[in-house]
C-alpha positions as CSV (number, residue, x, y, z in Angstrom):
1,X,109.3,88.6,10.8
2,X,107.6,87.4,14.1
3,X,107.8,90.6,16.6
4,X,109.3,90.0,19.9
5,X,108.0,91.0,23.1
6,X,110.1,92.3,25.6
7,X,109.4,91.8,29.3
8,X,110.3,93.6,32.3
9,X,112.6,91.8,34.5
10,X,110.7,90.8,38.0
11,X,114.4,92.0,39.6
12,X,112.8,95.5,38.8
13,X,109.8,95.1,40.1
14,X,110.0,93.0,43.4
15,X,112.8,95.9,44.9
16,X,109.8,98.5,45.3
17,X,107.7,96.5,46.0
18,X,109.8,95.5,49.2
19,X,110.4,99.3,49.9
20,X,106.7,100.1,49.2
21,X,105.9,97.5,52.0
22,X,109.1,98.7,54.5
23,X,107.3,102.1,54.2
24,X,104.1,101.5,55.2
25,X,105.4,98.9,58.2
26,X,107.5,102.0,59.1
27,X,103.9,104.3,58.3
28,X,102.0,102.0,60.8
29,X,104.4,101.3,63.2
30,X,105.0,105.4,63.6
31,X,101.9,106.4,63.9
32,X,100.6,103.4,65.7
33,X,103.2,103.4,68.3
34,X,106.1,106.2,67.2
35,X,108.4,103.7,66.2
36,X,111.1,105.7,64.6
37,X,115.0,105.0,64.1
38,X,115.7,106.2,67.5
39,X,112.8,103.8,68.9
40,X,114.8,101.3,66.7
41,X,118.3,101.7,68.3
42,X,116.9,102.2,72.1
43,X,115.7,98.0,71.2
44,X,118.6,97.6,70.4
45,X,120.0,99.1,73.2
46,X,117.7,97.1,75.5
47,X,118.9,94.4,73.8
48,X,122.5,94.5,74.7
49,X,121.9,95.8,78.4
50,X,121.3,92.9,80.6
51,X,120.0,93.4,84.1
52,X,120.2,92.0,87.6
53,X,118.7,93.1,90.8
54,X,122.2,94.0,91.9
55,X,121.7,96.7,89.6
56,X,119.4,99.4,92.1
57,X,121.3,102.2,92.9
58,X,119.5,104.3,95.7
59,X,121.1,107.7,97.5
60,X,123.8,107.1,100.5
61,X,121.3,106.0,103.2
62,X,119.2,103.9,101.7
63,X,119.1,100.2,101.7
64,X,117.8,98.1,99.1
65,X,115.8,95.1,98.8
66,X,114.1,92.5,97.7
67,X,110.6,92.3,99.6
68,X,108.5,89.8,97.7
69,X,109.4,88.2,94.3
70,X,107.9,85.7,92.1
71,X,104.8,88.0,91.3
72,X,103.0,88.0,87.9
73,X,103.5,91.3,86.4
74,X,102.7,94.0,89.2
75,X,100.8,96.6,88.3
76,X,99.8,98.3,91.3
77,X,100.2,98.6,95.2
78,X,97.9,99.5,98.5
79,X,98.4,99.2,102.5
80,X,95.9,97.5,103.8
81,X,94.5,98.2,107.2
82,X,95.6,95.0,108.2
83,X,99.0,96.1,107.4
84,X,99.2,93.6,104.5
85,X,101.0,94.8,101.6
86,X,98.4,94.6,98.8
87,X,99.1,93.4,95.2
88,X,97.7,93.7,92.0
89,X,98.7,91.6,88.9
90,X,98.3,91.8,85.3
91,X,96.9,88.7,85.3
92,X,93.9,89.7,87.3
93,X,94.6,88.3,91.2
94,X,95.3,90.6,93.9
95,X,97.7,89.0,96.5
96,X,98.0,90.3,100.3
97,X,101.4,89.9,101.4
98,X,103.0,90.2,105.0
99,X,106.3,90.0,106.6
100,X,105.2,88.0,109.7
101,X,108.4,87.0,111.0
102,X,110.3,90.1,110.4
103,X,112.9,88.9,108.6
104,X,112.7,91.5,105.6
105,X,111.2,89.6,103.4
106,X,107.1,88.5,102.4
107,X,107.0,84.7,103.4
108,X,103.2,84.7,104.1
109,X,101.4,85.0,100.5
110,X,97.8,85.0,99.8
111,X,95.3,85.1,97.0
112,X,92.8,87.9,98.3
113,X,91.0,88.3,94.8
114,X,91.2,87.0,91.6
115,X,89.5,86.9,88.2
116,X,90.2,90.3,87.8
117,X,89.8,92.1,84.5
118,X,93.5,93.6,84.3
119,X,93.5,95.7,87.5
120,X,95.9,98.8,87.4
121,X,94.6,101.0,90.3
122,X,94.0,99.7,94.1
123,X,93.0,101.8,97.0
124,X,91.2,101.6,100.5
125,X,88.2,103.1,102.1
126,X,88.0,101.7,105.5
127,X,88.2,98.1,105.1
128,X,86.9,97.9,101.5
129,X,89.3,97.7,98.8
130,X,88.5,99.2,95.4
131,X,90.3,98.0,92.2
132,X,90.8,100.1,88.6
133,X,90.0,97.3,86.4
134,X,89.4,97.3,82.5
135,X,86.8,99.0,82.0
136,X,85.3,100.7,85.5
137,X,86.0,99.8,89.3
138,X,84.7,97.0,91.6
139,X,85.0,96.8,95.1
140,X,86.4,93.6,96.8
141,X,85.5,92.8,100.6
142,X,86.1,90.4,103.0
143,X,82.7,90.3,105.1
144,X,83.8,87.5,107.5
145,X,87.1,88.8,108.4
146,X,89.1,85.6,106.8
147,X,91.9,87.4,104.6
148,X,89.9,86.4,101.7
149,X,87.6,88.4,100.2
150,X,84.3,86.8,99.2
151,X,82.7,89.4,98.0
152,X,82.4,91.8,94.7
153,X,80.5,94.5,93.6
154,X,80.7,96.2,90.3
155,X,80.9,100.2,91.4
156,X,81.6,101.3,88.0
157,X,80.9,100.0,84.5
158,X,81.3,100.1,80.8
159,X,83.9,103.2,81.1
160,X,86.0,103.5,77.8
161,X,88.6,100.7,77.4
162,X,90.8,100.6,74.5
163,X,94.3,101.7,74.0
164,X,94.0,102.8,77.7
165,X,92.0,101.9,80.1
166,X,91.0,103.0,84.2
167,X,93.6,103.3,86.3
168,X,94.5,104.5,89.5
169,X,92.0,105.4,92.3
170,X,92.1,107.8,95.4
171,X,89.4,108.7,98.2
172,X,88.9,112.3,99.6
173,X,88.1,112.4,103.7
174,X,84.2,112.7,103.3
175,X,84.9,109.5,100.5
176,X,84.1,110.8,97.5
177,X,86.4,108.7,94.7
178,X,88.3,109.5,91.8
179,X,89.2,107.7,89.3
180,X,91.7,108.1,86.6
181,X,90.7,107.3,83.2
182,X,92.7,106.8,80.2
183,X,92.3,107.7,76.4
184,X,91.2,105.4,73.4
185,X,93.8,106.1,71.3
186,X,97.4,107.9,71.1
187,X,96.7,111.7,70.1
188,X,92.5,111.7,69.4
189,X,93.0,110.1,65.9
190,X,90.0,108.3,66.5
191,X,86.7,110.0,67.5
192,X,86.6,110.7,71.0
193,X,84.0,109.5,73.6
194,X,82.4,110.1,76.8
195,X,84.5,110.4,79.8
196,X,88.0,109.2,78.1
197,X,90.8,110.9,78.9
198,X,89.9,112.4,82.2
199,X,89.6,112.5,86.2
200,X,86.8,111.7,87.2
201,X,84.7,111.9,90.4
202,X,81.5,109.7,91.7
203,X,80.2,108.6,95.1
204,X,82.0,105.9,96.3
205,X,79.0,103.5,95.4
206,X,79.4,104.9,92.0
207,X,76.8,107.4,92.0
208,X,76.9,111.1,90.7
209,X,79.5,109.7,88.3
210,X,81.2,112.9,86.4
211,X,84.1,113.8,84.8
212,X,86.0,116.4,87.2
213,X,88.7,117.5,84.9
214,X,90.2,117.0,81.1
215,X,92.6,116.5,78.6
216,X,94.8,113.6,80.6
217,X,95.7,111.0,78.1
218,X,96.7,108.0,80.7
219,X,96.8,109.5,84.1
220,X,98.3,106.1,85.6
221,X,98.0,107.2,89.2
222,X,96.4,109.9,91.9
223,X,97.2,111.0,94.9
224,X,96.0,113.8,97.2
225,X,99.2,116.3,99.0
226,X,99.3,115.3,102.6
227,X,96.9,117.3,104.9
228,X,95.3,119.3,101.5
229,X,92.2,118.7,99.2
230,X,95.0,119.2,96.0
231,X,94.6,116.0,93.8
232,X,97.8,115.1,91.5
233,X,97.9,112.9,89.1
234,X,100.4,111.3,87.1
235,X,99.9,111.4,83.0
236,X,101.9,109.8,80.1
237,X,102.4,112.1,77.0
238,X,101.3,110.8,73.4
239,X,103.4,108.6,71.4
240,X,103.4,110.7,68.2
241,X,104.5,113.0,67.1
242,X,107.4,110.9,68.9
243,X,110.0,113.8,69.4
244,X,109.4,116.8,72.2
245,X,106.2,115.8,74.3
246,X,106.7,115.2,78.2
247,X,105.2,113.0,81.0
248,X,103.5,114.9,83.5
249,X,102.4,115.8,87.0
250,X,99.4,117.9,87.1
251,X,97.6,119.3,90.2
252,X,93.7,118.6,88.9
253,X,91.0,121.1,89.5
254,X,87.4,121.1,88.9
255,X,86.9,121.8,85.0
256,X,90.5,121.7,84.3
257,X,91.3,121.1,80.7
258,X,95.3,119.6,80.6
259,X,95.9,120.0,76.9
260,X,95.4,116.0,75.0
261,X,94.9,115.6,72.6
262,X,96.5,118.8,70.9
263,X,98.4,120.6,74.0
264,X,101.2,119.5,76.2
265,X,103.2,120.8,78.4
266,X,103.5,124.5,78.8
267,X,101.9,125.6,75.8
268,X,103.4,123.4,73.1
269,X,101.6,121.9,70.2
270,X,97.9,123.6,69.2
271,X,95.0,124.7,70.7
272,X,96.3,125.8,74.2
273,X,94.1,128.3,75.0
274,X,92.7,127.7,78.4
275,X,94.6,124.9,79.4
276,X,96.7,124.3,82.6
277,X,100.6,123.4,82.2
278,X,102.2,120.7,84.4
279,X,103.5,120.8,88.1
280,X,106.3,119.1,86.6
281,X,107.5,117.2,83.5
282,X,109.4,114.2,82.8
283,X,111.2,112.5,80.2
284,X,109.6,112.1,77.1
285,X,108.3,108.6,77.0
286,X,109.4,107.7,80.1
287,X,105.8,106.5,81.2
288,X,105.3,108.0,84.2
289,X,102.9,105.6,86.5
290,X,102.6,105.4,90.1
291,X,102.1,108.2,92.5
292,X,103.1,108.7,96.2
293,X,103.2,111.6,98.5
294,X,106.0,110.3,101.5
295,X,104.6,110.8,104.8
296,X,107.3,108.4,106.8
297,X,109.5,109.1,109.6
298,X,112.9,107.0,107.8
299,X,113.5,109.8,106.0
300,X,112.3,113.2,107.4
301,X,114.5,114.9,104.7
302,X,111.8,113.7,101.9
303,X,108.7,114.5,104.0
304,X,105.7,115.5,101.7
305,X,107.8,115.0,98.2
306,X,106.3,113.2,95.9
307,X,107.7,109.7,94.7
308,X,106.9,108.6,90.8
309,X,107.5,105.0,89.0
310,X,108.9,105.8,85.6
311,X,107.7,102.3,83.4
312,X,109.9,103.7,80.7
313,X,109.7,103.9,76.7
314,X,108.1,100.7,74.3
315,X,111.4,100.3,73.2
316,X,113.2,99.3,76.5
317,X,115.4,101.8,75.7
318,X,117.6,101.9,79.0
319,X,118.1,105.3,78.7
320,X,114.4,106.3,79.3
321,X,112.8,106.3,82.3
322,X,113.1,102.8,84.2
323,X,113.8,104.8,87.2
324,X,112.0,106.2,90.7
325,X,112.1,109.8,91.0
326,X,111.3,112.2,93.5
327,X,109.3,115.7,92.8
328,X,110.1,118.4,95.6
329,X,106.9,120.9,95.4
330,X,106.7,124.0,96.7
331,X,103.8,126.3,96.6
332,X,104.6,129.8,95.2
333,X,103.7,133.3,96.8
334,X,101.4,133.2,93.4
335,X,99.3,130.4,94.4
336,X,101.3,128.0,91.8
337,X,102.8,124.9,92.7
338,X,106.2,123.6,90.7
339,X,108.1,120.7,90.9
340,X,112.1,120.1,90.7
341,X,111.9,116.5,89.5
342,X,115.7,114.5,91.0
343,X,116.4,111.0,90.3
344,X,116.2,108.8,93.3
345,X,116.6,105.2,92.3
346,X,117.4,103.6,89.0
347,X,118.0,99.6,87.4
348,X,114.8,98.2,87.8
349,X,113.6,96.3,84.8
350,X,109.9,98.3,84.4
351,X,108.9,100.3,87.9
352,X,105.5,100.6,87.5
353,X,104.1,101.8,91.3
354,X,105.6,103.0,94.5
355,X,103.8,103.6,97.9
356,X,105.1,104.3,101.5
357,X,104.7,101.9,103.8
358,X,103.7,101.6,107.3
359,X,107.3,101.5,108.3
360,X,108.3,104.6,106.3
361,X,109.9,102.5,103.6
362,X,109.4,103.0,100.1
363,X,107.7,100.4,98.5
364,X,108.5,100.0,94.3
365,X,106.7,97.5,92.1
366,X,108.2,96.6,89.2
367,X,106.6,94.9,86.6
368,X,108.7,93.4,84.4
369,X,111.0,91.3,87.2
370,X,108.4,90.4,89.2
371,X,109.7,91.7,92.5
372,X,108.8,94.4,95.1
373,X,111.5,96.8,96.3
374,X,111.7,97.6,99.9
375,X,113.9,101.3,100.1
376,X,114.5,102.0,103.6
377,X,117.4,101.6,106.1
């Protein structure tokens, strides 16, 4: 009698292979990015939350609106001394804008610099305008006083650029510049190099390069307190694990070590020994970016507080960050500055800078409408 052979049915086989393959796309998109069921729903979430720019809500007293739109992704923003507003977009131009007519709004619009290589960071010395740029800094100048600049020098080169990149910039009085310079990868799962995650400090023709502090994963922007030599910077927490690690506000100092990739903020995760905790911290994965100190006379009440874009999470989550907030610091009788963070303005799309402006307005960028903010009265 012929034997028979039995075989397996493929309706066996192909359902795990499906959830072998849903489990390693859940695998890589966790530890790649922290994708996890609540990164899933806060998608959703975005999904079903449309937006409009009726949507800003500011504090009684404040008056919003739209500046300048039409912009390509704004990723960071400068006064000029000019008094031009000073724009930089993803796509690698930096456009000078001006309200000539004083009728609230940008109308004159030009192309300062271009060609760019993704520009986050922009900030003066003197006339000169230096730009955090994928993968060190160049400084742009206009030698024959046109508006245009017609001139670039490559200040700093071949700095780590990967899953971050530089970022913000800010100049001391005696104009030494520092630069903010992001990490390769989330939490140090690859091998870490030179200079990544850090502050650093050079000339500001680039020499005497150094890293001035540690241990800051993506510290987006910097800014110095008004009338001091204290540095803050802004820093985003890792991605993963994705549950319990903050944003932050640190005050750098020479040699400080701020915890990535083990630590975060006040002595969480491993290997804390020696580090130095946050001014203040923010929602987790809020992506806290740009950084400015107010120094305006429209509102006297929020002298010297500091003003943060919150970008907010991957997921577009609504719920996380999306949102200008201000960080009242005081200095403690123990030397020790801390921050109350309050929230100041929420329903942009993605806020991703703020600067005051010559007129003691607020000044928001937000990246994903395309539109400058003017906060003032």
């Amino acid at each position: 009698m012929a034997s028979r052979r039995t075989r397996r049915p493929a309706r066996l086989v192909w359902p795990g292979l499906g959830l072998l393959l849903v489990g390693l796309c859940f695998g890589l998109g966790y530890f790649g990015f922290g994708v996890t069921p609540a990164f899933v729903v806060g998608a959703v979430r975005a999904a079903l939350s449309p937006r409009s720019s009726t949507d800003i809500i500011v504090p009684e007293g404040v008056r919003v609106s739209v500046w300048a739109q039409g912009l390509n992704s704004p990723t960071s923003l400068a006064f000029g001394p000019d008094g031009r507003l000073y724009v930089a977009e993803l796509t690698g131009d930096v456009i000078a804008l001006a309200d000539r007519d004083g009728d609230g709004t940008a109308e004159a619009r030009t192309v300062f610099a271009s060609n760019l290589n993704v520009p986050l960071g922009l900030a003066f010395y003197e006339s000169d305008l230096y730009v955090g740029r994928r993968g060190g800094v160049v400084r742009v100048r206009d030698a024959d006083g046109d508006g245009v600049a017609d001139t670039t020098t490559v200040i700093l080169d071949g700095l780590p650029a990967s899953r971050h990149q530089t970022d913000g910039i800010a100049f001391d009085p005696d104009g030494r510049m520092y630069v903010g310079q992001g990490s390769t990868s989330d939490r140090g799962e690859t091998s870490l190099v030179p200079l990544e995650a850090s502050i650093l400090v050079a000339g500001r023709d680039g020499s005497g390069l150094r890293a001035l502090a540690s241990g800051t994963r993506n510290p987006y922007d910097l800014a110095f307190y008004p009338g001091t030599d204290q540095l803050f910077a802004t820093d985003n927490g890792r991605d993963v694990p994705a549950s319990g690690v903050p944003d932050e506000l640190n005050l750098i100092v020479d040699g400080g070590n701020y915890g990535w990739p083990d630590c975060w903020g006040t002595g969480q995760g491993a290997n804390c020994a020696g580090t130095l905790s946050p001014v203040a911290e923010f929602q987790e994965r809020s992506s806290v970016d740009g950084l400015t100190f107010y120094t305006g006379d429209l509102f006297p009440e929020w002298r010297n507080n500091a003003f943060v874009a919150l970008y907010g999470a991957l997921s577009g989550d609504p719920d996380i960050g999306r949102k200008v907030q201000r960080v009242e610091l005081t200095l403690a009788a123990d030397g020790i500055w801390r921050g109350a963070v309050f929230d100041f303005a929420s329903g942009f799309d993605r806020p991703l800078d703020v600067t005051t402006g010559l007129d003691g307005a607020l000044y928001v960028a937000d990246f994903g409408a395309g539109i400058v903010y003017r906060l003032g009265k």
